[in-house]
C-alpha positions in Angstrom: 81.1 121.4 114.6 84.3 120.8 117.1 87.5 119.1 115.2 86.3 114.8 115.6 86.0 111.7 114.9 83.3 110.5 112.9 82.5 106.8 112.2 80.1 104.7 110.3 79.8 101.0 109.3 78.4 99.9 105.8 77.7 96.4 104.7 81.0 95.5 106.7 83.2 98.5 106.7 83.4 100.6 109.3 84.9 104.5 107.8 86.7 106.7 109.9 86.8 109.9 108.7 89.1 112.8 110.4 87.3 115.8 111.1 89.0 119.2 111.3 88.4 121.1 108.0 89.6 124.4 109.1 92.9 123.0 109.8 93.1 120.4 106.9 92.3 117.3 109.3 94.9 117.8 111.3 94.7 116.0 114.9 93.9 117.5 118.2 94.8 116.0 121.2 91.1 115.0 122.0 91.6 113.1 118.6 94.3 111.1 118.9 93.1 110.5 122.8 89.7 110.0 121.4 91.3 106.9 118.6 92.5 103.7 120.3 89.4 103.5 122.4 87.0 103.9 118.8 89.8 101.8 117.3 88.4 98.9 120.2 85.2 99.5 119.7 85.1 99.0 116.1 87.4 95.8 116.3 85.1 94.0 118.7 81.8 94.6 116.5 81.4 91.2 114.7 79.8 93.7 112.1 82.9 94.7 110.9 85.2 93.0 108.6 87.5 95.8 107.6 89.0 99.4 107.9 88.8 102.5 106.0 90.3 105.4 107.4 90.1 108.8 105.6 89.5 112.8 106.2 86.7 115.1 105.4 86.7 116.6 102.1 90.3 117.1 99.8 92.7 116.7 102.5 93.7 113.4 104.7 95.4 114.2 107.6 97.9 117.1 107.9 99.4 116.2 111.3 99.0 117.6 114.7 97.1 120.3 115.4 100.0 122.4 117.1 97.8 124.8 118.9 96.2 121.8 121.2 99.6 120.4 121.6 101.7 123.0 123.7 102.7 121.1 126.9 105.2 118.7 126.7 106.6 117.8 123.6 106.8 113.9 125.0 103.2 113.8 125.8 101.7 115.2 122.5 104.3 112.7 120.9 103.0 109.7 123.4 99.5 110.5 122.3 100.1 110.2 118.7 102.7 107.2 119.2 99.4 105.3 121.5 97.2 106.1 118.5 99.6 104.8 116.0 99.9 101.8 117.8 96.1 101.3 118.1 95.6 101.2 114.3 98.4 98.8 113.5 97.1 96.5 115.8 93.7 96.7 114.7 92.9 92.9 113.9 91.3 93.2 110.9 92.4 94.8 107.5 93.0 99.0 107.2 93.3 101.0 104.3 93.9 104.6 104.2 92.0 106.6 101.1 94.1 109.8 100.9 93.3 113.1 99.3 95.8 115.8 99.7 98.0 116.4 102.8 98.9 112.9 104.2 101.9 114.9 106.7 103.2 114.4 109.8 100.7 112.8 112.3 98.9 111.9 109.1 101.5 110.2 107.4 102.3 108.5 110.4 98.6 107.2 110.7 98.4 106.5 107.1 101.9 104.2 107.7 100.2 102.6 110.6 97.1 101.1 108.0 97.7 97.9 105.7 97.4 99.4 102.8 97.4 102.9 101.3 95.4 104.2 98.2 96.0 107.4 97.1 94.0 109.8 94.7 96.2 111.8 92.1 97.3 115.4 93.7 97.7 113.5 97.3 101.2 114.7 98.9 103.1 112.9 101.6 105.7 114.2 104.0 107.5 113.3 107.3 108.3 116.7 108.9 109.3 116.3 112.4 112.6 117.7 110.9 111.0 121.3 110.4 109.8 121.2 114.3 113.2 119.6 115.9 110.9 116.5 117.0 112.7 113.2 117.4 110.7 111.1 115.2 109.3 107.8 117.9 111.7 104.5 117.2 108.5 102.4 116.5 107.1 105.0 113.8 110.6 105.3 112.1 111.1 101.5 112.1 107.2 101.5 110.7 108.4 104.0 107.9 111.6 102.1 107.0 109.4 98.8 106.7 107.8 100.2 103.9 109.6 102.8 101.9 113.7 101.1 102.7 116.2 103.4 104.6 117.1 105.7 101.9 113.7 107.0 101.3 112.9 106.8 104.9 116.0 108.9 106.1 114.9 111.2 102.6 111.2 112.3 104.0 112.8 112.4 108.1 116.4 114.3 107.1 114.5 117.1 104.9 110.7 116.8 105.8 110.2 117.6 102.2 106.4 116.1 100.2 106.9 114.1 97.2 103.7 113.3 95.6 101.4 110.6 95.0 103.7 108.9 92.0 106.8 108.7 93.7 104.8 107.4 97.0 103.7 104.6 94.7 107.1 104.2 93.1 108.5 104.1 96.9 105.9 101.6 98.7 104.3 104.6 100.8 100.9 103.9 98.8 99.6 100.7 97.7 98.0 102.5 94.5 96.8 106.0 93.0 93.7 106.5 91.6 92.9 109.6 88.8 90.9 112.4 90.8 87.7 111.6 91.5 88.0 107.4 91.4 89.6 107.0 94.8 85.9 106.9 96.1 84.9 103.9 94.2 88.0 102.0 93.9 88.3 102.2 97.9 84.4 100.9 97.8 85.3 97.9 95.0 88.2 96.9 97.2 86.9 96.8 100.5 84.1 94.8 99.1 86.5 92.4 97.8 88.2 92.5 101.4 85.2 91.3 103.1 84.4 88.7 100.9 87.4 86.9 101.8 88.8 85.0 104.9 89.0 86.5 108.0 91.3 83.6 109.3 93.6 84.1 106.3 93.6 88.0 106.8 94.2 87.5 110.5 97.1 85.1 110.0 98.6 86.7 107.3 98.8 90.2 109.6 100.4 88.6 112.2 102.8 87.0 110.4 103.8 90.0 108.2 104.1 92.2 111.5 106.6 89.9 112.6 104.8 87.3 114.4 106.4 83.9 113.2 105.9 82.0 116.2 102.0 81.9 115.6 101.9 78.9 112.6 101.1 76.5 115.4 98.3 78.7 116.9 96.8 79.0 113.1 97.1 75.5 111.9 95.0 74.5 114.7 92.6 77.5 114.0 91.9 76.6 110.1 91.6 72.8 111.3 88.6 74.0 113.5 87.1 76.9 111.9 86.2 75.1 108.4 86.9 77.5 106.3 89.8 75.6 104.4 87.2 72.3 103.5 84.2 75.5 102.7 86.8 77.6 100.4 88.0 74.3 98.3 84.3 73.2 98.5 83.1 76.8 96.9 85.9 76.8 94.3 84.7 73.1 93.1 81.0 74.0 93.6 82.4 77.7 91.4 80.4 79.5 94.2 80.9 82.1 96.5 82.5 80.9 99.8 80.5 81.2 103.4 83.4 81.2 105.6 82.6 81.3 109.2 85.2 82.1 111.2 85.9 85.7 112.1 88.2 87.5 114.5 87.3 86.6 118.5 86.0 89.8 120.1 87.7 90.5 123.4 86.2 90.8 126.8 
């Protein structure tokens, strides 16, 4: 089967998994092309309440697949950077389950999720230093928002991995799993995920990407949608909550 991505949606989730075995997931041009318009699919599907994005077998992601990418270096980078973009603005929540190489393009996709779990054995690296790429503005700022400036010049000066631990320790995953848990743990969470508010999840991402300018715009959306009076209602009632506002499709 040609390198792809494959999709799915179970009770809620949609999974994305990145399909290029033979070169350890790493992303063709047609992928990354191929992402922001799945990416809109996906977010306008009332269906789905939350992300997972992930790669066949051991291995996430281990950046571009050089091969598709030999015209100029600005384009291949514009395609990842568009792809990138796509994910972070995804308006519901993303996790990335990572096995193995997370590198490069992968890295920088995994960076573009919410949150990040990791299974034991995972390695992470930035490595546009071993190619003489200028690593994008919005990627490195992405980076630094997570990890701090010295790790993020650490991974971009050297493109060295560090593993799954020091990720953790760092703020580049969320949490690591022993091998063989990452499956369920990503299956527990994600359940929890979906179970909760849309409205708060939506809020909350906008504010923590920087968009403080929006409590207005949310006040008036929790005063309409119900789901404060339902959620205080549940927790008196000590039942679940049936909150009923979810994010407004487009078009």
């Amino acid at each position: 089967m040609e390198p792809q991505l494959q999709h799915r949606v179970t009770d809620s989730v949609a999974t994305v998994v990145i399909r290029h075995p033979e070169k350890r997931n790493a992303m063709t041009a047609a992928m990354w092309r191929s992402l922001p318009a799945l990416l809109e699919e996906l977010a306008g599907d009332p269906a789905v309440r939350a992300l997972v994005l992930t790669g066949e077998g051991g291995t996430f992601c281990a950046g571009a697949d050089i091969s598709t990418l030999r015209g100029s270096p600005a384009q291949a980078q514009g395609l990842a950077v568009r792809a990138e973009e796509a994910l972070a603005a995804f308006p519901k929540p993303t996790l990335a389950a990572i096995r193995g190489h997370c590198v490069g393009g992968g890295a920088q996709l995994a960076a573009a999720c919410d949150l990040r779990f990791a299974e034991e054995g995972a390695l992470f690296g930035v490595t546009p230093a071993k190619l003489g790429i200028v690593y994008p503005a919005s990627s490195t700022r992405r980076l630094m928002s997570l990890v701090g400036p010295a790790t993020a010049k650490y991974l971009l000066f050297s493109g060295e991995l560090i593993d799954a631990r020091r990720a953790l320790r760092t703020g580049l995953a969320d949490e690591v799993l022993p091998e063989g848990g990452l499956g369920k743990r990503v299956a527990e969470f994600t359940h929890i995920l979906v179970s909760r508010s849309q409205l708060t999840q939506a809020a909350a991402k906008e504010f923590a990407d920087g968009r403080t300018d929006r409590d207005a715009h949310w006040a008036g959306q929790a005063r309409a949608s119900g789901d404060t009076a339902e959620g205080v209602a549940a927790f008196l009632e000590r039942r679940q909550p049936r909150f009923g506002w979810s994010v407004p499709t487009s078009g």
